[in-house]
C-alpha positions, 0 to 999 in steps of 0.5 A, a space after each residue: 630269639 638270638 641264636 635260634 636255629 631253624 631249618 628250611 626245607 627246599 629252595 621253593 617258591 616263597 622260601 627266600 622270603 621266609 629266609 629273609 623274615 626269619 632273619 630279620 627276626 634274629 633266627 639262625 637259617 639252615 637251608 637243605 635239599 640235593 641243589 649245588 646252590 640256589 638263591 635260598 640257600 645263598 640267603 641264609 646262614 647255612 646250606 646242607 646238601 641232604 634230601 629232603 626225604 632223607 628223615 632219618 639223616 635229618 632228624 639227626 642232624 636237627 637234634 645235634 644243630 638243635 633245630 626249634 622250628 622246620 619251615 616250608 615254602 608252597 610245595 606240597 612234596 615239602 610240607 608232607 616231609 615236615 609234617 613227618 619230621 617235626 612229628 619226630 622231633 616233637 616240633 609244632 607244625 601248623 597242618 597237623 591234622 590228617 583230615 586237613 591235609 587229605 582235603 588239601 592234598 585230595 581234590 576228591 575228598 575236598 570235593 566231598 567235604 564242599 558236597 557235605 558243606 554245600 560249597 558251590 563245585 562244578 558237576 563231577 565224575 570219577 573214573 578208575 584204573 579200570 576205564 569203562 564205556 559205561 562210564 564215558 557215556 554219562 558224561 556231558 562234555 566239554 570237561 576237564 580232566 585231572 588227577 586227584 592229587 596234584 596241583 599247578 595244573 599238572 595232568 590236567 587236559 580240556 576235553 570236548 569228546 569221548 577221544 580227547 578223554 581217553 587220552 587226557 585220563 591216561 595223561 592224569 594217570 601217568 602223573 598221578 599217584 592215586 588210581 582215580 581221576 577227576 572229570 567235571 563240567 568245564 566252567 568259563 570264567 576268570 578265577 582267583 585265588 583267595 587266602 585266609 588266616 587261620 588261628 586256633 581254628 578261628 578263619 578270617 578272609 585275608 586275600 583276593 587275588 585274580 589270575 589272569 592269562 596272556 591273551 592267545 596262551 592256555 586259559 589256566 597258565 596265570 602269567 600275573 596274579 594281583 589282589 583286586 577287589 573285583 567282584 570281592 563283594 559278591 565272593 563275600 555275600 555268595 560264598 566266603 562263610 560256606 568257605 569257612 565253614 569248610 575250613 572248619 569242619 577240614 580241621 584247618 586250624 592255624 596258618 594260611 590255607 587258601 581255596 581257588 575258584 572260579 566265577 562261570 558263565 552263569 554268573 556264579 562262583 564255583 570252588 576247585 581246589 584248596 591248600 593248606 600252605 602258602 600259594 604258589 604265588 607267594 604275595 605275602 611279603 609284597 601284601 603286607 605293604 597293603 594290609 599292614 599284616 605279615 603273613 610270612 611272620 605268622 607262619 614262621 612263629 607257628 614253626 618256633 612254638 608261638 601261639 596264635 589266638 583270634 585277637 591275633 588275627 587280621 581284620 577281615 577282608 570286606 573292602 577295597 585296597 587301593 594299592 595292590 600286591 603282584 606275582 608276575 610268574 616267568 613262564 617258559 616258551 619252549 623246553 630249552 636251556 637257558 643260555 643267558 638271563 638278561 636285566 635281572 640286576 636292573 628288575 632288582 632295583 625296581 622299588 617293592 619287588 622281590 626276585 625269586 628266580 631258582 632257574 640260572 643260566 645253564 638251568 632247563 628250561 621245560 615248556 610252561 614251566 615257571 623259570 622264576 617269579 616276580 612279586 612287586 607292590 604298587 601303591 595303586 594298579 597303574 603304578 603296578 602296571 607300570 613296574 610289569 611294563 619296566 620289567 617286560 622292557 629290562 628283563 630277557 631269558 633267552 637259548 644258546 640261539 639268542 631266542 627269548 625263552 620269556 613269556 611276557 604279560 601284556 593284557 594290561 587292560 584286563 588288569 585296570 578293568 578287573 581293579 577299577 570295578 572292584 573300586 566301583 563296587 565298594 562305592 570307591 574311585 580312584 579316577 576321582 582321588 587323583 
């Protein structure tokens, strides 16, 4: 692989993790997009300052740098730009299928597809430009808001009436690209985000990740997100194969994709989204430390022409891990600058944890937003606890008024409960191997 060059698109999330596999793989690294400087393109062996959606440029300059293999982190945006240029240039991308990235892109299409499938979603309306009273009076609240096409949250509002929904539909709309926007039942209960390995259209379950919240912040801003086992067993015999059975008739056929889900208060798991690229939280490389697979690996020999087959699949997922991978997300308080980042050098140190943090000193900061991430290991989730709490204690991000931009995780508890009873429920405790 010597020499071989292949370009990445974007300083996203995940991407310095991709730049530092790919080197260790003998690849040559070429990082583009309109940033000055950013961890990825310091990473790698060669920054370019051109636009991602500057195709025609690109492809130019692929062809006379002889590029082999386009690379993305979790960014849909990017992705739908490489799936254009390699299309160019003639280079495998892993989500070559329209159908596939529709569905992955589309919550509206992906609901259909559960429909069609019978993968459990929550009740749904759909509303268009054209905003109708007939149509508010057939919705039964509270529910939850949000455009078809966009992920993170973005334009999504919770609604208990007639008034907060007319305003959380113009919110969507605003944001959105698309004309229709999504209403559906609001479920209540932890969620998770679960991955699956794809080769050659045969999908395998790879990992269970629960998200949780700082207690007293928004339900859905996930501060850390860590593999547990809990309630594994009943994602596994309720919905895992209706999971995979819509992968397959999505046309998801090689890479990661990954669904997001969550178990109501009636006791049962409902799916919300899906994607068909890494996850926004980018364990892959702290996950391989438990699993013994590398994901980021996979992804960037798809991106260089090497086939995959079922026989290069990981086992699937059927049972407890005892240690866990995390992604501690640094979420903003307010929208500030940020004057002056505090104890990142000590973090770095911390054993099995991966800085990724594109926000610097001089950077906005806008409120909720993630300034960076964190990703750690711990050989069992007391030591992970451990490391967020060293973490907590070494790291500030803070305004010209010395006021901490930081949104810290402490729900510590939470985390034990989540992991213990994933133990439990696969007949295994880690209190007794002690």
């Amino acid at each position: 692989m010597n020499n071989k060059k292949v370009l990445v698109l974007g300083s996203d999330y995940g991407t310095i993790d991709m730049v530092y596999e790919a080197k260790r793989m003998g690849l040559y690294v070429i990082t583009t997009d309109l940033m000055d400087t950013s961890p990825t393109k310091e990473a790698s062996d060669e920054a370019w300052k051109i636009s991602t959606t500057d195709l025609d440029l690109l492809e130019t300059r692929c062809k006379e740098n002889h590029i082999v293999g386009i690379l993305t982190g979790a960014s849909d945006f990017n992705i739908n730009c490489a799936r254009k240029l390699c299309k160019r240039l003639k280079l495998p991308i892993y989500c070559e299928s329209d159908k596939a990235w529709e569905i992955s892109t589309n919550k509206s299409k992906f609901k259909k597809l559960c429909k069609e499938v019978g993968a459990p979603i929550a009740d749904d309306y759909y509303l268009t430009k054209e905003l109708k009273e007939d149509d508010l009076d057939k919705i039964i609240f509270p529910v939850v808001v949000k455009p078809v096409d966009k992920s993170g949250n973005r334009g999504m509002s919770y609604c208990n009436n007639k008034e907060e929904l007319k305003k959380a539909y113009k919110n969507a709309l605003e944001v959105s690209d698309n004309e229709t926007i999504i209403v559906e039942r609001q479920l209540h209960g932890p969620e998770w985000t679960v991955n699956y390995i794809l080769a050659d259209g045969e999908i395998n379950l790879f990992y269970f990740s629960r998200e949780h919240h700082q207690p007293g912040e928004l339900a859905n801003l996930y501060s850390l997100m860590n593999t547990s086992s809990g309630h594994l067993k009943q994602y596994i015999e309720e919905v895992n194969d209706k999971v995979i059975e819509l992968l397959k008739k999505g046309e998801f056929r090689d890479g990661i994709a990954w669904v997001e889900v969550m178990l109501d208060e009636d006791g049962h798991f409902y799916l919300i989204e899906s994607g068909y690229r890494y996850g926004g939280d980018m364990t892959y490389a702290s996950y391989e430390k438990v699993c013994g697979f590398n994901a980021i690996r996979w992804m960037i020999e798809i991106a260089i022409g090497i086939k995959h087959t079922n026989n290069d699949l990981p086992k699937p997922l059927d049972s407890a891990f005892e240690s866990c991978a995390a992604a501690y997300y640094l979420f903003s308080t307010k929208d500030d600058e940020i004057f002056e980042v505090n104890g990142l050098e000590e973090v770095e140190k911390i054993s099995n944890t991966i800085v990724d943090m594109p926000k610097r000193e001089g950077s906005r900061a806008k409120y909720h937003a993630a300034m960076g991430v964190i990703r750690t290991y711990g050989e069992n989730h007391k030591i992970l606890i451990e490391k967020i709490k060293m973490i907590n204690n070494k790291l500030s991000i803070k305004n010209k008024n010395g006021e901490n931009l930081l949104l810290y995780f402490t729900d510590f508890e939470s985390v034990s409960n989540d992991f213990e009873f994933g133990l439990r429920e696969f007949n295994r405790n880690y209190e007794n191997k002690k």
